[in-house]
N, C-alpha and C positions, 0 to 999 in steps of 0.2 A: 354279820352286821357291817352295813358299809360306812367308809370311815367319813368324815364330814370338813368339808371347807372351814377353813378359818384366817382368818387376816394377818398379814403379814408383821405388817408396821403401817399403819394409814397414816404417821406423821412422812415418812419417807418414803413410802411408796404404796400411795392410796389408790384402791380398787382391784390392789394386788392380792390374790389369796391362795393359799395349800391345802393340799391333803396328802397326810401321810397313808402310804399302801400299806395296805395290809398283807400284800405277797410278796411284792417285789423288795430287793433288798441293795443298798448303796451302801458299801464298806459296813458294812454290818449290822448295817441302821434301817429301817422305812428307808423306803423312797420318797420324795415330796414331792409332787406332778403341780404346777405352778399354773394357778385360772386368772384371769382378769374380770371384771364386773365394768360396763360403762353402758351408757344410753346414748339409741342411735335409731334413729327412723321410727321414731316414735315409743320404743320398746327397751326393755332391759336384758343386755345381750349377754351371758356367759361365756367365755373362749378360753379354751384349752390352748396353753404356750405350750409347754414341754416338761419334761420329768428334769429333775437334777441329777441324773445319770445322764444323760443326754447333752447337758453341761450347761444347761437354763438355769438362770438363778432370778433372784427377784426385781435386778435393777432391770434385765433384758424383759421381762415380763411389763414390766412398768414403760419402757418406752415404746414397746408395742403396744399398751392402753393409750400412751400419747398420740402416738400417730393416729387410731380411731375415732377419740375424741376431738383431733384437730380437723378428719375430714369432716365427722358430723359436723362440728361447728360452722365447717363452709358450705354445709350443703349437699356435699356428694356423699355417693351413694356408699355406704359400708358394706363390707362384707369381712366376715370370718373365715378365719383361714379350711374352715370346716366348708365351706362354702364355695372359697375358691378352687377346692378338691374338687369339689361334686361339679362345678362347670366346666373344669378343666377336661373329668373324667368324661360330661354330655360333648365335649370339644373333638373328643380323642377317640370316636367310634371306630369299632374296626371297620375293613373295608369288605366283609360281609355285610353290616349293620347297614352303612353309607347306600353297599345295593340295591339291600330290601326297599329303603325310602326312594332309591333314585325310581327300580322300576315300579313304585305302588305311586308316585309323582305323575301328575296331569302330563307331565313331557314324557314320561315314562311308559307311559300305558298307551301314546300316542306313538311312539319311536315305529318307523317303517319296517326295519327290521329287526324289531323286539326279541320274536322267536329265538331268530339268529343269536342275538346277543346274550340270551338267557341262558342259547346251546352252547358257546363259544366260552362263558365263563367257567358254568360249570364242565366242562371238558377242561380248559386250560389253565383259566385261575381261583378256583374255589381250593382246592388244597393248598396251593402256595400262600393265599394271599387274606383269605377267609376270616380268620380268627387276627389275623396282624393288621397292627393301629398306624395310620399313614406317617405318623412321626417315629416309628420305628423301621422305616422300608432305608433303603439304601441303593445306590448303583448296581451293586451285585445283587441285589435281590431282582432286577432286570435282568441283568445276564443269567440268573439262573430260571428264569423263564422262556427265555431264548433258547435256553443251551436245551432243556425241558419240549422243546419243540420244533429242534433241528431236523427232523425228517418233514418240515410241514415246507409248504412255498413262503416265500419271502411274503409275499400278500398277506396269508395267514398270522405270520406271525405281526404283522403289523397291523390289523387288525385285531388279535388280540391286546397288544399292548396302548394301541389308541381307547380300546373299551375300558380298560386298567384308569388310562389318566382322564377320560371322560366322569367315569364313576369320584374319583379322585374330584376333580374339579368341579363336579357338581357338592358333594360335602363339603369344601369351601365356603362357596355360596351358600349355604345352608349353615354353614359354624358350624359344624357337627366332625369337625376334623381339621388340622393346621394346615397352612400351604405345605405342599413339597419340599423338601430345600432341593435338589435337582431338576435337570430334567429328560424325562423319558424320550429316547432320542429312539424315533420308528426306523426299522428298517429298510432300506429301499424297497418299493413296489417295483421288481423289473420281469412280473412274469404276465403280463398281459396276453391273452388269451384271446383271438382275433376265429371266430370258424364261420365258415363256409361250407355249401353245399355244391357239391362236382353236378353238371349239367343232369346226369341221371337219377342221383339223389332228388334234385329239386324237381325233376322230371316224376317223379315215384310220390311226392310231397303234396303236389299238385294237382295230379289224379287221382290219390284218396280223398282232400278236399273235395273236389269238385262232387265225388261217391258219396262223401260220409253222410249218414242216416239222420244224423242232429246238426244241423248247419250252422247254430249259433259260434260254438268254437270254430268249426272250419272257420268261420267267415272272421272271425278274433283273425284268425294266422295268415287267414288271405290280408287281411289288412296291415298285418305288422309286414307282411310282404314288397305290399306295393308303397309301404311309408316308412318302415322302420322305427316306428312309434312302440314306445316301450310297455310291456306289458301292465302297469300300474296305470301308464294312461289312457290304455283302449278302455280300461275295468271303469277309470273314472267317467267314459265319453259320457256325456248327454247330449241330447237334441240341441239344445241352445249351445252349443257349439261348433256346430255346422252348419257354416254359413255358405248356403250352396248359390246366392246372389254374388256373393263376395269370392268365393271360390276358394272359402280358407277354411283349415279346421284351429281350433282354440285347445291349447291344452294349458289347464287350470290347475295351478299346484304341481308341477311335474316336479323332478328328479331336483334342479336346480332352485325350487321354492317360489318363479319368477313364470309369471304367466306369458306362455309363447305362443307364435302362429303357425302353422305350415301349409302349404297350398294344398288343396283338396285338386288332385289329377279327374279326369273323365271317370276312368275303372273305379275309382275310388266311390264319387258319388251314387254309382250306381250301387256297390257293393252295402253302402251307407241305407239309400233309401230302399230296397233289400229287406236288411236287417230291421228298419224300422215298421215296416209294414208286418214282418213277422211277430217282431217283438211287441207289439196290439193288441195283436190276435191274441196271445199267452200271458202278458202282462199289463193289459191295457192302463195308462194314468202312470206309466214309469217313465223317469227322465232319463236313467238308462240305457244307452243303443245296447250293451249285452250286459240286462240284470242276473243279479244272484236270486238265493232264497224270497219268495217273495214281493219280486220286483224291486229289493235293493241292491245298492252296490256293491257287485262281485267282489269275491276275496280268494277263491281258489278258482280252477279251471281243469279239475285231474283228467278231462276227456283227453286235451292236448297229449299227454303222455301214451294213452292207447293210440294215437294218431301216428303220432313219432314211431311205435313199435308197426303197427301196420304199414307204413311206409318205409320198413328196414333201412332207417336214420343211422348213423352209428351213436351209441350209448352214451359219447362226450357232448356228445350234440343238443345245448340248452336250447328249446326251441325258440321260444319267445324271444331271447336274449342274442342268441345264436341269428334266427332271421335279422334283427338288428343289424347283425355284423356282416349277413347276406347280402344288405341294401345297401349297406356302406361300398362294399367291395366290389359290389356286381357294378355301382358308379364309377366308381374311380376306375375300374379296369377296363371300363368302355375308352377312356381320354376322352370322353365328353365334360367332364366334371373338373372344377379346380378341387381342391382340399377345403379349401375356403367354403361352397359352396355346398360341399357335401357334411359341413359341420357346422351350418347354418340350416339344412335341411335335417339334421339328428337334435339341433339345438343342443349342441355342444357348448362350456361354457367357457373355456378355452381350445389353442390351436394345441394345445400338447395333445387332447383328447382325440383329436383329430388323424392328425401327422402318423399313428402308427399303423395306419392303414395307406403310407405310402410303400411298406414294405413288403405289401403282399400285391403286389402291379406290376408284374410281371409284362403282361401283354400291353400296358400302356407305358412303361417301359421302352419295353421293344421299340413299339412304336415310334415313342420320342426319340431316341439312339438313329434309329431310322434315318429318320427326318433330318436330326442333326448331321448322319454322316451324310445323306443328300445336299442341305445346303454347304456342306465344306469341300464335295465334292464339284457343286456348282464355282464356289470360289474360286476355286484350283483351278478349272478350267477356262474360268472367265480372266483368270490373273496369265493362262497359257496363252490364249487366243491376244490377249494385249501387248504380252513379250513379242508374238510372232508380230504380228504388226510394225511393232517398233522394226524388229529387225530386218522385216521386209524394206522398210522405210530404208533403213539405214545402207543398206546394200544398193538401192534406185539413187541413193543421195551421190555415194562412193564412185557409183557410173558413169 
């Protein structure tokens, strides 16, 4: 039988009420676990204060029904302490839970490299991090994810730990977890990764293109070729994007969010109208220059990889990302190109993006070193040929 409320003293402290326990025992007596009784948002609220073991008695009881009562009376919004648990506990998701919602989120299911990040957590932070509530993480709970992933490149680990405080930061916005009190401090990115193809590679690259039996991808690589246009945005190209009066191609939504231009070259257009006349034939009514399934837009391209392997690429060799870095470098190493000009044609969104593609220019280099010790050798000799003078002078004066 369970034991039943009853009033305290309602001259001293009204709406105060007990019940003595039935199991529990305080120096050898019941317990008395101490409710309050008041009305509030239209309702009659019950609220559990606390046991008298616990060291609640009935005055503390009572000016916690005061406070209650005073906010109803202003207006605001009550809530029981039973209550402030339950939203603190919807506050304090872990940072599994926070996941779930980030990638089942319209940004989420949208994220470029979703996959990646799905691969990335579960490999590096679903153990550590999984079941623990963001108001209990700590500095070292980052160093021990670090330390957890010391055989990886510095990129990597920085990329994990940007996905860490992305997830993090999105539960914020969403209240489903406190701010941080730190902050997750990335590792330098200093392994950038610059490849090229040696004259015979690209030589071997280029004659299976011109071979292969499905022309659609070739003609994908011929293009990141001769532009350096990145693979998401050859997949996105459509017709109204080439503008062969203007001499420019449009890329819509690229890497940087910001709609850019780049000049459509001769080779280029040709390769372009090509493709479109092909792509008719097989997909007629697609906006697409190289549709997927269907005549929508492309999302993988696995031919490229049997291409790479028949053209014995070497293995590190990203092709799509890799040509990129081809057209950068095959610029610059001409000294036909400023930096400026070659990160203006990548539509790069800074010069740092740029700039580490001075360190593989070797031959423009040279070149410049050249040049320079020729005009210092011009110097020198034009600074010789005017001492001799003088002292010709000077000797006819002496005479």
């Amino acid at each position: 039988m369970a034991a039943k409320k009853y009033k305290i003293d309602s001259r001293r402290w009204p709406g105060v009420y007990g019940y003595d326990s039935l199991t529990r025992k305080y120096f050898g007596k019941p317990d008395t676990c101490y409710y309050i009784a008041y009305r509030a948002n239209g309702r009659l609220i019950w609220e559990k204060v606390g046991w008298k073991s616990e060291d609640y008695n009935p005055a503390m009881a009572a000016e916690v029904r005061a406070k209650r009562t005073k906010s109803a009376r202003h207006g605001e919004e009550v809530k029981t302490q039973k209550e402030i648990q339950k939203e603190k506990l919807l506050r304090n998701r872990t940072i599994g839970e926070i996941k779930e919602v980030y990638f089942s989120s319209e940004r989420g299911k949208n994220l470029k490299g979703r996959k990646t990040d799905l691969n990335r957590y579960e490999k590096h932070l679903e153990n550590l991090f999984d079941k623990r509530g963001v108001a209990s993480l700590s500095p070292f709970d980052i160093d021990r994810l670090k330390r957890s992933m010391k055989e990886h490149a510095p990129a990597t680990v920085a990329n994990a730990c940007e996905l860490l405080r992305r997830i993090i930061n999105f539960g914020v916005k969403r209240n489903l977890c406190p701010r941080l009190s730190f902050v997750i401090e990335l590792p330098q990115k200093n392994n950038a990764v610059i490849e090229y193809l040696n004259p015979e590679e690209a030589a071997r690259l280029l004659d299976v293109l011109d071979n292969w039996p499905d022309q659609d991808p070739a003609r994908m690589l011929k293009l990141a070729w001769l532009t350096g246009m990145r693979r998401g945005e050859i997949f996105k190209l459509e017709d109204r994007d080439c503008d062969f009066q203007k001499q420019i191609i449009t890329l819509r939504d690229p890497k940087g969010k910001r709609t850019e231009t780049i000049p459509l070259s001769g080779p280029v257009e040709v390769l372009l109208k090509e493709q479109m006349k092909a792509r008719d034939k097989r997909f007629p009514g697609s906006p697409f220059l190289f549709p997927g399934l269907h005549g929508k837009q492309r999302k993988e391209c696995t031919a490229v990889d049997r291409i790479k392997t028949e053209a014995a690429l070497p293995k590190k060799f990203r092709i799509f990302h890799g040509l990129r870095h081809h057209y950068a470098v095959t610029l610059a190493s001409s000294g036909e190109f400023t930096l400026d000009m070659i990160g203006s044609l990548l539509t790069h969104k800074s010069y740092e993006m740029t700039k580490r593609y001075a360190a593989f220019l070797p031959d423009a280099k040279k070149k410049a070193a050249d040049q320079a010790a020729s005009l210092l050798e011009s110097h020198r000799r034009a600074g010789e040929e005017e001492n001799s003078k003088k002292k010709l002078a000077g000797s006819g004066a002496q005479l």
